[in-house]
C-alpha positions as protocol buffer text, in pm:
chain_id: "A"
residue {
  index: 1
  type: UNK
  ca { x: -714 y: 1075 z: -1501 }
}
residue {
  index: 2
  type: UNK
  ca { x: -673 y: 901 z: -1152 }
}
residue {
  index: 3
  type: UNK
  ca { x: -373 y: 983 z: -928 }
}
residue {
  index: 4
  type: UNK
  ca { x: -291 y: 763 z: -613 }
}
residue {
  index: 5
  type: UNK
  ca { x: -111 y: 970 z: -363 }
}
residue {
  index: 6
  type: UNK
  ca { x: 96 y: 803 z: -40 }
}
residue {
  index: 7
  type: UNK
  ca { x: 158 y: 901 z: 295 }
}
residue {
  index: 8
  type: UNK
  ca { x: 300 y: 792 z: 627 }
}
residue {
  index: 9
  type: UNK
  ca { x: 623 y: 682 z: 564 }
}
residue {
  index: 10
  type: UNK
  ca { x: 942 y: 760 z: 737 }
}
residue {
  index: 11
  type: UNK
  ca { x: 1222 y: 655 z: 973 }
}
residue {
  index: 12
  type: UNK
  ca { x: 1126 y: 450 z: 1261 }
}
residue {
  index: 13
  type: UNK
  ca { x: 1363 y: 202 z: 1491 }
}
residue {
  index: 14
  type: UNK
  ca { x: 1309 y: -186 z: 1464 }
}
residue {
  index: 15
  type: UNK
  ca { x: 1024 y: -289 z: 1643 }
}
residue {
  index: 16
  type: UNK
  ca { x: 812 y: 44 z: 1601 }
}
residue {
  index: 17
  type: UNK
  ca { x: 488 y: 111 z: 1428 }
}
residue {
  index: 18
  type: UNK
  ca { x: 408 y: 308 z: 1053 }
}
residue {
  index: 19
  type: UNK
  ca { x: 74 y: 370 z: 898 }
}
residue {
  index: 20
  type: UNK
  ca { x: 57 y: 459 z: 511 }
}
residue {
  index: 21
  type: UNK
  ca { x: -233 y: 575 z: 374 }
}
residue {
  index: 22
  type: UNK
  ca { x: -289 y: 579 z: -7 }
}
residue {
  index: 23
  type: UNK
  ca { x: -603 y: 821 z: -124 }
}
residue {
  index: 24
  type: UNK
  ca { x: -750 y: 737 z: -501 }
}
residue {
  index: 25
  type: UNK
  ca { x: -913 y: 1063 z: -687 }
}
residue {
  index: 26
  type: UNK
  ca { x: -1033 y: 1122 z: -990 }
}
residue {
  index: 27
  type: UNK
  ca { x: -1249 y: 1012 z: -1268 }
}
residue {
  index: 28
  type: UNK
  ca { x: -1310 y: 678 z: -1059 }
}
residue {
  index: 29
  type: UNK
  ca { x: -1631 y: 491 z: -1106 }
}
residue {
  index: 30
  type: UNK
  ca { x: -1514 y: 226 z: -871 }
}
residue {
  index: 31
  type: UNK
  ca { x: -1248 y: 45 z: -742 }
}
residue {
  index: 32
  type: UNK
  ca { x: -1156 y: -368 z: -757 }
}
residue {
  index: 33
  type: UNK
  ca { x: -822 y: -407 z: -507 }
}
residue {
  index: 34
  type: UNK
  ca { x: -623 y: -182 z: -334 }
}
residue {
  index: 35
  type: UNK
  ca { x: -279 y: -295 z: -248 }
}
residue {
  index: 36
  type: UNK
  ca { x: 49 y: -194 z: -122 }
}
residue {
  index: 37
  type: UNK
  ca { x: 382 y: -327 z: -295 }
}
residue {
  index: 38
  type: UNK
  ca { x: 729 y: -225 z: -177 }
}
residue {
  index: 39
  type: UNK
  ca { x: 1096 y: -249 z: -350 }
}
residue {
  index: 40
  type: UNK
  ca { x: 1414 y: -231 z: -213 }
}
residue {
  index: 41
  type: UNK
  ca { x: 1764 y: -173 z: -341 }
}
residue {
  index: 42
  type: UNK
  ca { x: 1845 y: -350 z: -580 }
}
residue {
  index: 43
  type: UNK
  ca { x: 1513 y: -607 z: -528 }
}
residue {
  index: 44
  type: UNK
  ca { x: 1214 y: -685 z: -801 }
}
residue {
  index: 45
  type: UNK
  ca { x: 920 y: -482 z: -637 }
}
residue {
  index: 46
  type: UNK
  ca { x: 667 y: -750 z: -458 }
}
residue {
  index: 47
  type: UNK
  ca { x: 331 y: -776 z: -301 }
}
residue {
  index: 48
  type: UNK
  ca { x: 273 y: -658 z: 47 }
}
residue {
  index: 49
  type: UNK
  ca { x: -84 y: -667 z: 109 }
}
residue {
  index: 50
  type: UNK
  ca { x: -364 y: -639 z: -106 }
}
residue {
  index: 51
  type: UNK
  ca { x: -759 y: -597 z: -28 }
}
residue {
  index: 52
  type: UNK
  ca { x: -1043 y: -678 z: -262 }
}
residue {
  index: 53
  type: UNK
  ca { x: -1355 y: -439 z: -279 }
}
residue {
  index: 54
  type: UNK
  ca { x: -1543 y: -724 z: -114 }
}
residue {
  index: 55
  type: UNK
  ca { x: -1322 y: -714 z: 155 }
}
residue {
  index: 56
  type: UNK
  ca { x: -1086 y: -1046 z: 107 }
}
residue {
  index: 57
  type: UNK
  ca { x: -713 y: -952 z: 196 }
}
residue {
  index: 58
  type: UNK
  ca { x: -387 y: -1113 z: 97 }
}
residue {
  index: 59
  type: UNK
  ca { x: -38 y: -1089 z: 301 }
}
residue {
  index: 60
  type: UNK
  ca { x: 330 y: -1197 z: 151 }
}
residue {
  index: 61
  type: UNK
  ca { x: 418 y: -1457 z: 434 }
}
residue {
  index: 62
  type: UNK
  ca { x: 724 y: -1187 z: 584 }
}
residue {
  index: 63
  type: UNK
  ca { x: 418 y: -957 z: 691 }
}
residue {
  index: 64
  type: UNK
  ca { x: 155 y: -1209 z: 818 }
}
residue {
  index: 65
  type: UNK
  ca { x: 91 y: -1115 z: 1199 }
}
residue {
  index: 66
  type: UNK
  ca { x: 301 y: -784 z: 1167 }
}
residue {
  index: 67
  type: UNK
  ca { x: 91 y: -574 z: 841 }
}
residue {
  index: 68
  type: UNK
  ca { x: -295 y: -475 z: 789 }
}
residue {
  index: 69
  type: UNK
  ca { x: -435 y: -350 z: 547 }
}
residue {
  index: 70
  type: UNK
  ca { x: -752 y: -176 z: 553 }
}
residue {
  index: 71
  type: UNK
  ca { x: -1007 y: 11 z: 322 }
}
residue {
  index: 72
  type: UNK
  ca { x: -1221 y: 272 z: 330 }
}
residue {
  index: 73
  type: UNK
  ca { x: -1439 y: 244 z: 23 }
}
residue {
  index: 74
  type: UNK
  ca { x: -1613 y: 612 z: 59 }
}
residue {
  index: 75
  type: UNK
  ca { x: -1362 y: 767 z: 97 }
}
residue {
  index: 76
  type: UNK
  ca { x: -1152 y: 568 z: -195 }
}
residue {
  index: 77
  type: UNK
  ca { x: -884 y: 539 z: 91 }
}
residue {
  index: 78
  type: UNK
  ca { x: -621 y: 230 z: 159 }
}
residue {
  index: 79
  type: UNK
  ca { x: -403 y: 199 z: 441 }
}
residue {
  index: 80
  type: UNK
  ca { x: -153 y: 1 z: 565 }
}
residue {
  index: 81
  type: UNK
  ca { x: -83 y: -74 z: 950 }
}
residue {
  index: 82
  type: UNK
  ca { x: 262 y: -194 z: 990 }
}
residue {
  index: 83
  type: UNK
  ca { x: 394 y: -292 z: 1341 }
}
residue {
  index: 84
  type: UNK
  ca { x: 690 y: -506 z: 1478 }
}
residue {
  index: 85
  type: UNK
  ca { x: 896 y: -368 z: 1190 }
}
residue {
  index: 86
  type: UNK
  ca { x: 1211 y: -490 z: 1138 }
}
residue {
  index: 87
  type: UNK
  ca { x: 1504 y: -342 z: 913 }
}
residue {
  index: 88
  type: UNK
  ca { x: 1445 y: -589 z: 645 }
}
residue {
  index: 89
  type: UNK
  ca { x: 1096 y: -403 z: 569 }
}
residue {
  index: 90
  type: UNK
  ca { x: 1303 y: -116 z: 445 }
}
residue {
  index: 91
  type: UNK
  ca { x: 1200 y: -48 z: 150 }
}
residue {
  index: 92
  type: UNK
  ca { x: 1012 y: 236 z: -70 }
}
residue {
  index: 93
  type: UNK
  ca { x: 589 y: 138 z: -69 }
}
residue {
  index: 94
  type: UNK
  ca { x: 368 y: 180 z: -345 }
}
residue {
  index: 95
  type: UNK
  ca { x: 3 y: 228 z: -341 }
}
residue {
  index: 96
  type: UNK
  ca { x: -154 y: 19 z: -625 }
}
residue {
  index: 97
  type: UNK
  ca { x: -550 y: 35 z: -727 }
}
residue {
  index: 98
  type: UNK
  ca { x: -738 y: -163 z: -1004 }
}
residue {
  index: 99
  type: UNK
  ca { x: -953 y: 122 z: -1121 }
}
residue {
  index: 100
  type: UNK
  ca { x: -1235 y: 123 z: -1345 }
}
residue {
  index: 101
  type: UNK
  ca { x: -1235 y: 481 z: -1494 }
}
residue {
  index: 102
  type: UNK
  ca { x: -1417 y: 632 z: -1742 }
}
residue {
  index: 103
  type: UNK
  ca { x: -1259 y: 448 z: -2026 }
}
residue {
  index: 104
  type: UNK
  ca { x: -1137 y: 92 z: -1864 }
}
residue {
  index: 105
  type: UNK
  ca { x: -1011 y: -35 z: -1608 }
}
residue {
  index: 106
  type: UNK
  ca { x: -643 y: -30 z: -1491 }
}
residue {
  index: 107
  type: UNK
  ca { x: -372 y: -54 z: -1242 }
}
residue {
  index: 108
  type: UNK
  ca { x: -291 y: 253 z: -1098 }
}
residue {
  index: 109
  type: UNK
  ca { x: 24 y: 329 z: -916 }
}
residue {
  index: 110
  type: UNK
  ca { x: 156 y: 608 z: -665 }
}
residue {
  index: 111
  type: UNK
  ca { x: 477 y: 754 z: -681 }
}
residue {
  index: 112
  type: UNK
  ca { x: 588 y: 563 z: -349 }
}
residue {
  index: 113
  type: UNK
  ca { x: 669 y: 669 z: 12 }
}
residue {
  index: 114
  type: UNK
  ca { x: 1035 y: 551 z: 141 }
}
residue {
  index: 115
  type: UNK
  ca { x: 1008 y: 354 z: 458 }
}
residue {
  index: 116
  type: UNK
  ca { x: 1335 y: 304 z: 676 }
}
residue {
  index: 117
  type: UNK
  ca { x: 1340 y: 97 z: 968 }
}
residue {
  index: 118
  type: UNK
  ca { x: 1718 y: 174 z: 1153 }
}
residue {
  index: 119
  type: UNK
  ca { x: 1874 y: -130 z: 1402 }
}
């Protein structure tokens, strides 16, 4: 079994900084990407960031410049540096991981950490 676990989230004002960090254990024999996803009320959950295991990142647009994502790969770690945050990035965030196990490999998925940005 592999379990991604969040942290970091919370209530912040508009314009004020987060970091989430997502922390893979388990029976992991490695890792592909690491990502964050978020859904809001009543919203399809969609991509935030994502980070491949050689390093190349992705951003949805409404982050670019604001979000980054980072990796540490010994420590099967993922975070997510959000600044500039604005209310419309309210939202709960999932950790994601494509994980190669002991069987195959998967997507992963936390339980989520709520993020609320106030006006």
């Amino acid at each position: 079994q592999v379990q991604l676990v969040e942290s970091g989230g919370g209530l912040v004002q508009a314009g004020g900084s987060l970091r989430l960090s997502c922390a893979a254990s388990g029976y992991i024999r490695s890792i592909n990407a690491m990502g964050w996803y978020r859904q809001a009320p009543g919203k399809h959950r969609e991509l935030v960031a994502v980070t491949t295991s050689g390093s190349i990142t992705n951003y949805a647009d409404s982050v670019k410049g604001r979000f980054t994502i980072a990796r540490d790969n010994a420590k099967n770690t993922v975070y997510l540096q959000m600044n500039s945050l604005k209310p419309e990035d309210t939202a709960v965030y999932y950790c994601n991981g494509v994980v190669r196990d002991l069987i195959t490999t998967r997507d992963y998925w936390g339980r989520g950490t709520q993020v609320t940005v106030s006006s």
